[in-house]
C-alpha positions as CSV (number, residue, x, y, z in Angstrom):
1,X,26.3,-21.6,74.6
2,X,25.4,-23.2,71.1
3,X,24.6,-26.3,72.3
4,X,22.3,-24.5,75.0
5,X,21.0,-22.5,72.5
6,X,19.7,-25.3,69.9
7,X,18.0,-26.9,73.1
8,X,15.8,-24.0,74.3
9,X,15.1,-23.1,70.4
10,X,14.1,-27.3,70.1
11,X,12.1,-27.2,73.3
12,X,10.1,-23.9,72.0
13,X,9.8,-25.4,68.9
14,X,8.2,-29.4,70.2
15,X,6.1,-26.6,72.6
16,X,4.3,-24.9,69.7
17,X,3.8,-27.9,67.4
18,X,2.3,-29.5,70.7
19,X,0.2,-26.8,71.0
20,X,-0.9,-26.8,67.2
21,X,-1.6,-30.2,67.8
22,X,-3.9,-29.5,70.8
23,X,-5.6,-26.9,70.0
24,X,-5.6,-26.5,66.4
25,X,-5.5,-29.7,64.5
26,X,-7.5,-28.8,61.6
27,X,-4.5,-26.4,60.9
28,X,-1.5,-29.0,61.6
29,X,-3.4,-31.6,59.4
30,X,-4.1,-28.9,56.7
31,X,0.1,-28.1,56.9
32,X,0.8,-31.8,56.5
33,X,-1.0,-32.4,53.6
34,X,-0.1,-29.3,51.8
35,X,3.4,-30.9,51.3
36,X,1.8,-33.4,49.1
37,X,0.2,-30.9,47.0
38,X,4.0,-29.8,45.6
39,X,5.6,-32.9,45.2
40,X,8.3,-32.1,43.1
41,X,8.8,-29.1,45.1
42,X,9.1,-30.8,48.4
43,X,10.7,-33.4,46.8
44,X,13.6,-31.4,46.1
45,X,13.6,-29.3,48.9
46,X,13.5,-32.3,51.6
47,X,16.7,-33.8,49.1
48,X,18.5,-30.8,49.8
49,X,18.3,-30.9,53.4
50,X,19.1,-34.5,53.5
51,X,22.1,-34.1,51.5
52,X,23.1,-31.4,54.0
53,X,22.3,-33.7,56.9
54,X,24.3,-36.9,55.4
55,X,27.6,-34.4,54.9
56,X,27.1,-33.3,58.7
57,X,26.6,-36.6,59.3
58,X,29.4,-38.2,57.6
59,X,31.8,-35.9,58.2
60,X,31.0,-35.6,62.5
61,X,31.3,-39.3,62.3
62,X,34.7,-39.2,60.8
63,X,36.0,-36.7,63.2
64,X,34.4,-38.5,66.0
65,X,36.6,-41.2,64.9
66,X,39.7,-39.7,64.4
67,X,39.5,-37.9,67.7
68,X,39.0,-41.3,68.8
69,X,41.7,-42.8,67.4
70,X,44.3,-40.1,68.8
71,X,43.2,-40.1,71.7
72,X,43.7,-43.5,72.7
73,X,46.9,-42.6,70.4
74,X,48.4,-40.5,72.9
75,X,46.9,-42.3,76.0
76,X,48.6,-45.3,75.2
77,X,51.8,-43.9,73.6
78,X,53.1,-43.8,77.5
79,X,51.0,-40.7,78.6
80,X,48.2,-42.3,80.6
81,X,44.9,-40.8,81.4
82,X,46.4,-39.0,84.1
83,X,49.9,-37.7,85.3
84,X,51.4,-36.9,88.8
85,X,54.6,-34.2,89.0
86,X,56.3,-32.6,91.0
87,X,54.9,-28.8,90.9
88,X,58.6,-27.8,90.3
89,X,58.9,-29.5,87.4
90,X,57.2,-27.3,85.4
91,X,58.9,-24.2,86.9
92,X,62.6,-25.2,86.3
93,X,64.6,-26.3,83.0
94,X,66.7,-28.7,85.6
95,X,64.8,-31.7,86.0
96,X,66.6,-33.8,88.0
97,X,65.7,-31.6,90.7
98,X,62.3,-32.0,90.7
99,X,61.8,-35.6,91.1
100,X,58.6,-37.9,93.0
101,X,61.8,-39.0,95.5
102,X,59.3,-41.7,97.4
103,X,58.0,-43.3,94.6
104,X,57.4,-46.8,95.9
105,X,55.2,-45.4,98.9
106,X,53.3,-43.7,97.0
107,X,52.2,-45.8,94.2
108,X,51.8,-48.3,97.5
109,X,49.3,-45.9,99.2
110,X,47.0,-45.4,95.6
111,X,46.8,-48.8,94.4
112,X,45.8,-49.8,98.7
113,X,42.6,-46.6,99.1
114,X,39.4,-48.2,97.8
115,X,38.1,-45.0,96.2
116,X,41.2,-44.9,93.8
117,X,42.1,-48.7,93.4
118,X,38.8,-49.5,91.8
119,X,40.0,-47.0,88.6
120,X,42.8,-47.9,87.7
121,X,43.5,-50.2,85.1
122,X,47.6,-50.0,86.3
123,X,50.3,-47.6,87.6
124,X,53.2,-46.8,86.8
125,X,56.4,-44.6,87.6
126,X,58.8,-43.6,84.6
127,X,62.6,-41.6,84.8
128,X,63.3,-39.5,82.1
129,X,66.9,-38.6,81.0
130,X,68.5,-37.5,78.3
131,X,72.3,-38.0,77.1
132,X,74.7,-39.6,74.4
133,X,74.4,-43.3,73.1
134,X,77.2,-44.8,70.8
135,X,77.7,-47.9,68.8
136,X,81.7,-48.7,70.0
137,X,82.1,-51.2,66.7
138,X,80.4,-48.8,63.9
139,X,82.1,-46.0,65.6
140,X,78.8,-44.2,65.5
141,X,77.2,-41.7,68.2
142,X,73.5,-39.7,68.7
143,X,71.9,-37.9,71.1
144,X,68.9,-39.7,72.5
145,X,66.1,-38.6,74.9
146,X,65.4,-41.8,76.9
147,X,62.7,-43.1,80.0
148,X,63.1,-46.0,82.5
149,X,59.7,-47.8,82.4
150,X,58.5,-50.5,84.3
151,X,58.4,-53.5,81.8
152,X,55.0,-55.3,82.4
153,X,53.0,-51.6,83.3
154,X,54.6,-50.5,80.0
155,X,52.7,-53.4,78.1
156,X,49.7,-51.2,78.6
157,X,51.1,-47.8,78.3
158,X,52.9,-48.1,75.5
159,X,50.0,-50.5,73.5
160,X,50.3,-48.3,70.3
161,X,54.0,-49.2,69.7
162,X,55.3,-51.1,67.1
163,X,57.7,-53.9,67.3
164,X,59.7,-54.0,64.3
165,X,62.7,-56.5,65.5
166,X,63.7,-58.4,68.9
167,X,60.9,-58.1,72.0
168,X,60.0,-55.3,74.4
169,X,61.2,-54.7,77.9
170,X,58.9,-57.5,79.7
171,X,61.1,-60.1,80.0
172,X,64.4,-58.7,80.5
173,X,66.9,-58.4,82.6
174,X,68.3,-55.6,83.9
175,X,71.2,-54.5,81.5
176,X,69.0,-54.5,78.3
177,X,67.2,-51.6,76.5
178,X,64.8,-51.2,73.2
179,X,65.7,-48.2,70.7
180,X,63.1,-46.3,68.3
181,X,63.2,-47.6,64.7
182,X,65.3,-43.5,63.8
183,X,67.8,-43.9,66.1
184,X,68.7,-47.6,65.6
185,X,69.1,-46.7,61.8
186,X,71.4,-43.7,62.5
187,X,73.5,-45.7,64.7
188,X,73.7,-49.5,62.4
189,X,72.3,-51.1,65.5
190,X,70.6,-54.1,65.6
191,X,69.3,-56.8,67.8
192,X,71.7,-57.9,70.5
193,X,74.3,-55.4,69.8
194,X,75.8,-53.6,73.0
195,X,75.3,-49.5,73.6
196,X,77.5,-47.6,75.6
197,X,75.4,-45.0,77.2
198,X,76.2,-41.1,79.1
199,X,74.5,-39.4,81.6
200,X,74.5,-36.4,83.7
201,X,73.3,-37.9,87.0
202,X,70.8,-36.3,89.3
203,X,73.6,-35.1,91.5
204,X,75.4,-33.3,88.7
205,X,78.3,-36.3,88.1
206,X,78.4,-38.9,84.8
207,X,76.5,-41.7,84.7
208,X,77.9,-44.4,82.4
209,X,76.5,-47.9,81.0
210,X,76.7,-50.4,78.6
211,X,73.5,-51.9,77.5
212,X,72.3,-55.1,75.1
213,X,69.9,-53.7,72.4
214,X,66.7,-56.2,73.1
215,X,64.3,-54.8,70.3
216,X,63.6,-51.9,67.9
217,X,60.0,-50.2,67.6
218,X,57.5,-47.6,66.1
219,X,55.4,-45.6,67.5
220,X,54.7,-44.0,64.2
221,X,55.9,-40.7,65.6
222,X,59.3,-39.7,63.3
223,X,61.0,-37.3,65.9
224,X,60.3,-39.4,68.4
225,X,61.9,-42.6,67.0
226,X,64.7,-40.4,65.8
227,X,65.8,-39.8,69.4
228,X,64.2,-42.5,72.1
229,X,65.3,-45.2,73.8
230,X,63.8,-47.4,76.7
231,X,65.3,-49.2,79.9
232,X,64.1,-51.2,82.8
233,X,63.0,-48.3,85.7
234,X,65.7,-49.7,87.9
235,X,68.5,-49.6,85.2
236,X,67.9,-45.8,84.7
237,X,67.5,-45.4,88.8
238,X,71.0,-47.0,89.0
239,X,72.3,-45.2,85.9
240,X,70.9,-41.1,87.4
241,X,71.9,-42.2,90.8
242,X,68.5,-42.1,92.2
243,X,65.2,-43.6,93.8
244,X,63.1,-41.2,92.0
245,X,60.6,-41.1,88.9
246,X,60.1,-38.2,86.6
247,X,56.0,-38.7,86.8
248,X,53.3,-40.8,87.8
249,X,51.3,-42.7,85.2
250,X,48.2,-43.5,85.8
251,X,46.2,-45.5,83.1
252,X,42.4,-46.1,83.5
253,X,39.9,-48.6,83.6
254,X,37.2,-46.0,81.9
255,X,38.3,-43.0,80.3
256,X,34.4,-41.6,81.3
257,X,35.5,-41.9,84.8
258,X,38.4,-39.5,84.2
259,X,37.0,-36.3,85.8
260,X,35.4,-38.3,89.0
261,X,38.9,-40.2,89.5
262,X,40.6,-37.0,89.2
263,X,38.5,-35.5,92.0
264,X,39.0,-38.3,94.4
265,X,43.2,-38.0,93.3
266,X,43.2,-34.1,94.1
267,X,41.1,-35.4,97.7
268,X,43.6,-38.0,98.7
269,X,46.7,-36.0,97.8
270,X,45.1,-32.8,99.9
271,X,44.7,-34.9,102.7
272,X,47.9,-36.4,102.9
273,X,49.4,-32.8,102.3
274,X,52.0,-34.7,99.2
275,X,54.2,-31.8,96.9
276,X,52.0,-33.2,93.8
277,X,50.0,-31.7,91.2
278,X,47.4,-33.3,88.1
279,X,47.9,-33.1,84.8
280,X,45.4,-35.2,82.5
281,X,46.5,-36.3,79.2
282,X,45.0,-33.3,77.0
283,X,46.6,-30.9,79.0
284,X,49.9,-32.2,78.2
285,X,49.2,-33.4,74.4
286,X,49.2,-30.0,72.2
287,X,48.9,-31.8,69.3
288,X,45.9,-33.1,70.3
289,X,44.1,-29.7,70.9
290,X,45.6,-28.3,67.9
291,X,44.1,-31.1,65.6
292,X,40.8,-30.9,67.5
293,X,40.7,-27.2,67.1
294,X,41.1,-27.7,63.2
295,X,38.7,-30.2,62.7
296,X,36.3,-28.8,65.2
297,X,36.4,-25.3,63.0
298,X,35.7,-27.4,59.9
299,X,32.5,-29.0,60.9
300,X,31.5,-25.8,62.8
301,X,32.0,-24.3,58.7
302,X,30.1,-27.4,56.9
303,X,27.0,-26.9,59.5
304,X,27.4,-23.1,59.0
305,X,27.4,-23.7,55.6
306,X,24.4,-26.5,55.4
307,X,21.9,-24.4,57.7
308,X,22.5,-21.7,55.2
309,X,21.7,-23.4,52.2
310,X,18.5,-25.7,54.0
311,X,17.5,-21.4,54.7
312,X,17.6,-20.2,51.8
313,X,16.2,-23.7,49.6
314,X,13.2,-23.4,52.6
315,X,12.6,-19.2,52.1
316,X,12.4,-20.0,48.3
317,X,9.9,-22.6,48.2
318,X,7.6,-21.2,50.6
319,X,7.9,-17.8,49.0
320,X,6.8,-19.8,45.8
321,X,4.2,-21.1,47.8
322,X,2.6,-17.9,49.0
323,X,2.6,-16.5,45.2
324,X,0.9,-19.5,44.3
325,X,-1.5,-20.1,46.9
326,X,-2.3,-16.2,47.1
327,X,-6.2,-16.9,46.2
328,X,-6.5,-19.7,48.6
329,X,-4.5,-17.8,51.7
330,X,-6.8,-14.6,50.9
331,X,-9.9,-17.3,50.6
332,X,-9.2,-18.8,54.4
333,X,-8.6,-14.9,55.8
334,X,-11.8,-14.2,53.9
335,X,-13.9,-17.4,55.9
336,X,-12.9,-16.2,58.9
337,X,-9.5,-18.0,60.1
338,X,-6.5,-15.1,61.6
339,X,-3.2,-13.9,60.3
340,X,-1.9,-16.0,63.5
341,X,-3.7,-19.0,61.8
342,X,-1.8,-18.2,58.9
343,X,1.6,-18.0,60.5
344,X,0.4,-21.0,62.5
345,X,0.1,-23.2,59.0
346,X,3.4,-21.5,57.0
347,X,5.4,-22.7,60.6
348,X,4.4,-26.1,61.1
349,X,4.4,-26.7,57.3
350,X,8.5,-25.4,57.8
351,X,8.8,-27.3,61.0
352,X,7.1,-30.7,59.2
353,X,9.4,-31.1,56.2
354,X,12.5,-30.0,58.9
355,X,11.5,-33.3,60.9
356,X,11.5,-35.4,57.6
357,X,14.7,-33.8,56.4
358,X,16.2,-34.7,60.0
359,X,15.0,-38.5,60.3
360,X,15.9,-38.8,56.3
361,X,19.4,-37.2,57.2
362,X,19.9,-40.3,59.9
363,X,18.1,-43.4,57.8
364,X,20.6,-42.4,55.3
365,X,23.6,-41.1,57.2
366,X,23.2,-44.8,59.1
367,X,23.2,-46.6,55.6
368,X,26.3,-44.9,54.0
369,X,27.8,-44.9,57.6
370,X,27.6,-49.1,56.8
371,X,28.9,-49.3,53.7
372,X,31.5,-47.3,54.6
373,X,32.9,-48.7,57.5
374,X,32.6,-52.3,55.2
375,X,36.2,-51.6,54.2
376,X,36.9,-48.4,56.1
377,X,38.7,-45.8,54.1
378,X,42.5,-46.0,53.9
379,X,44.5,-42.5,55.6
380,X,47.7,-41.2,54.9
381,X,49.8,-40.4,57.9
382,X,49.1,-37.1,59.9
383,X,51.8,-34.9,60.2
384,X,55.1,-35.6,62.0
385,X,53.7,-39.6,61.9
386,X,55.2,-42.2,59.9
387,X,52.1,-45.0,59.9
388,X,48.6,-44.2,58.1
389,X,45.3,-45.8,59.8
390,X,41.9,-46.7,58.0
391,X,39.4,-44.2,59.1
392,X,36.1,-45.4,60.2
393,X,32.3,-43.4,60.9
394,X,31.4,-43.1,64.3
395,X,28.0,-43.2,64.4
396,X,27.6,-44.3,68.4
397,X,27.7,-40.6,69.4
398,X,24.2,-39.1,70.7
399,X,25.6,-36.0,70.1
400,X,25.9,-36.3,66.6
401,X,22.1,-37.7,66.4
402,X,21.0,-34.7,68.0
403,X,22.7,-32.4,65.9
404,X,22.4,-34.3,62.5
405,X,18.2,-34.0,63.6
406,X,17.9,-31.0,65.0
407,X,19.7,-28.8,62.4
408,X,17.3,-29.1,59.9
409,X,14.4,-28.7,62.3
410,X,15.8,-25.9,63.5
411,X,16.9,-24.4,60.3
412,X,13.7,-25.2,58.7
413,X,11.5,-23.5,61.2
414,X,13.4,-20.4,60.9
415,X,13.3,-20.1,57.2
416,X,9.6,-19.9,57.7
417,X,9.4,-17.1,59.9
418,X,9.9,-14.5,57.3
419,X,7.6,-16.3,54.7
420,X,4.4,-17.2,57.5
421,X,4.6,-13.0,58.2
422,X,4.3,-12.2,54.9
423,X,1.3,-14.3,53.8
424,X,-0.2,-13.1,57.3
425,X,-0.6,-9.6,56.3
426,X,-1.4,-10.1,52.1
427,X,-4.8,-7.8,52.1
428,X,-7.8,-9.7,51.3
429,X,-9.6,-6.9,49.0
430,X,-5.8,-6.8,46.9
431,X,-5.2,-10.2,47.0
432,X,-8.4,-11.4,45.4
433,X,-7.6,-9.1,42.0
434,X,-4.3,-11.5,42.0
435,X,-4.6,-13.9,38.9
């Protein structure tokens, strides 16, 4: 509704300065020059709406990039663009019953339809389980929460991970596993020691196994490396006693294609009637939408905040102006020219140094934009993560062009609404005794 908003209030503005242009452009030139006439004053006033721009700037490109940044986070981090369940799974605490049981046809029957094929970037079916996993020779034992993966798919999927010792799962064979950089410190493993592993299977029995530790890793995510582990798809099939797959991942070859692909998904799985339902990945990531709300809320507060301050530095000038310019305002009523002149000039003199604010906010938004993203700027780590990042400003975002512009415009133009009225209805026979 904003975002609507600030276009019909743009469009109305562009209409009347058109307009002014048209049909009265002894009034727009008049407005233009008179900006010269206070340089000092519109020297200062145009600074403070460029200031305000570059922060809105600055700081939309810096969210821009963090959202960024976690999102291809969690897309990557074994979550996909898209997910595929079985409805149940969501309604029972039991998952094993609520398995894709004919896994292998189905992922056969997406990656072979044209409409869906040409999307996907790869495919992949994962089992999660959960359990007890002890090291026999330090006599040590933790609960882990761990997902059968298939290896080369998983190269994509998990692209965020860190390898801290050993290799991943690609080239493996059957009987080996990787462990999170947590659990492998609380049980003294290390690289090509053997796990014993158990399960409760699908059917409700132990599952046992006894696995060779191939590699440690990261995914900078603390309780996650404090409990997971990772096996070979058919490993954990063997190991739950089953053919099925927790969920279907489905990683893209565009994220912008993400609502179309789902569309055609929800199609083909209507038409071939399959017990399936969508989930994208910001539907399952809460932390996502909790960190988007926050940041979201704080540049909704800085533009708040700047279009307050670009109102108030406008209403003050201009009021200075009318005391000022009281004999020359009363003069033009006096020669002949209307109070809707007057509004006409007080507007597009608003409007005029709004557009120079705007394009200043952008030349100089662009230029700190550059020197900061020379080196980047060095992050902590966000909650609950264990690795920092160097934060960048996004400045490829239309979006943020439109709004880093169009705020001051629009800000401007409505700080001389009050101001134009007022200097339209000064008396002429008063305002001539002014001195």
């Amino acid at each position: 509704m904003i975002a609507t908003g600030s276009l019909i209030a743009a469009a109305l503005i562009s209409g009347f300065v058109v307009y002014c242009l048209l049909c009265s452009r002894e009034i727009a030139l008049f407005a233009l020059l008179n900006l010269f006439r206070h340089k000092r004053r519109s020297f200062s006033t145009l600074m403070a709406i460029v200031i305000g721009g570059v922060a809105i700037f600055s700081w939309g490109g810096f969210i821009h990039h963090a959202f960024w940044i976690l999102k291809e986070q969690t897309v990557r981090m074994n979550v996909g663009h898209i997910q595929l369940y079985n409805p149940l799974w969501f309604q029972t605490s039991n998952k094993n019953l609520s398995l894709i049981n004919d896994y292998q046809t189905l992922k056969a029957e997406i990656e072979s339809h044209p409409d869906l094929a040409a999307y996907i970037a790869t495919l992949s079916g994962q089992l999660e389980f959960t359990g007890i996993i002890s090291h026999y020779e330090n006599e040590t034992s933790s609960y882990f929460s761990g997902v059968g993966i298939e290896p080369v798919p998983a190269l994509k999927l998990g692209a965020f991970e860190k390898m801290l010792s050993g290799s991943d799962l690609s080239r493996v064979r059957k009987e080996e596993m990787t462990l999170g950089s947590g659990l492998a410190t609380t049980l003294n493993a290390h690289y090509a020691d053997w796990l014993d592993l158990m399960v409760v299977n699908s059917r409700g029995g132990q599952g046992a196994i006894s696995l060779k530790l191939r590699g440690i890793f990261s995914s900078g995510i603390k309780d996650y490396d404090d409990v997971a582990i990772k096996v070979p798809l058919v490993t954990a099939q063997r190991m739950m006693d089953t053919r099925g797959v927790s969920k279907v991942l489905i990683l893209l070859k565009d994220d912008a294609d993400l609502p179309l692909f789902r569309a055609k998904l929800q199609q083909f799985i209507n038409e071939k009637n399959l017990p399936l339902t969508i989930r994208s990945w910001k539907e399952i990531s809460l932390f996502y939408q909790q960190v988007e709300s926050l940041l979201s809320g704080i540049y909704l507060f800085i533009q708040v905040m700047v279009a307050v301050i670009v109102i108030f530095m406008i209403s003050n000038a201009m009021a200075m102006n009318i005391v000022e310019r009281t004999r020359e305002i009363t003069t033009l009523r006096a020669i002949g020219l209307k109070p809707t002149h007057i509004i006409r000039l007080f507007l597009l003199e608003g409007i005029v140094i709004g557009v120079l604010g705007g394009a200043g906010s952008l030349l100089a938004g662009f230029a700190l934009a550059g020197i900061v993203n020379l080196q980047g700027i060095a992050m902590p780590p966000s909650p609950g993560q264990t690795h920092g990042y160097t934060a960048f400003i996004k400045t490829d975002s239309v979006e943020l062009w439109a709004v880093t512009f169009l705020l001051p415009v629009l800000t401007s133009a409505l700080a001389a609404i009050l101001p134009s009225l007022r200097a339209s209805r000064l008396n002429i026979a008063d305002a001539f005794k002014f001195s």
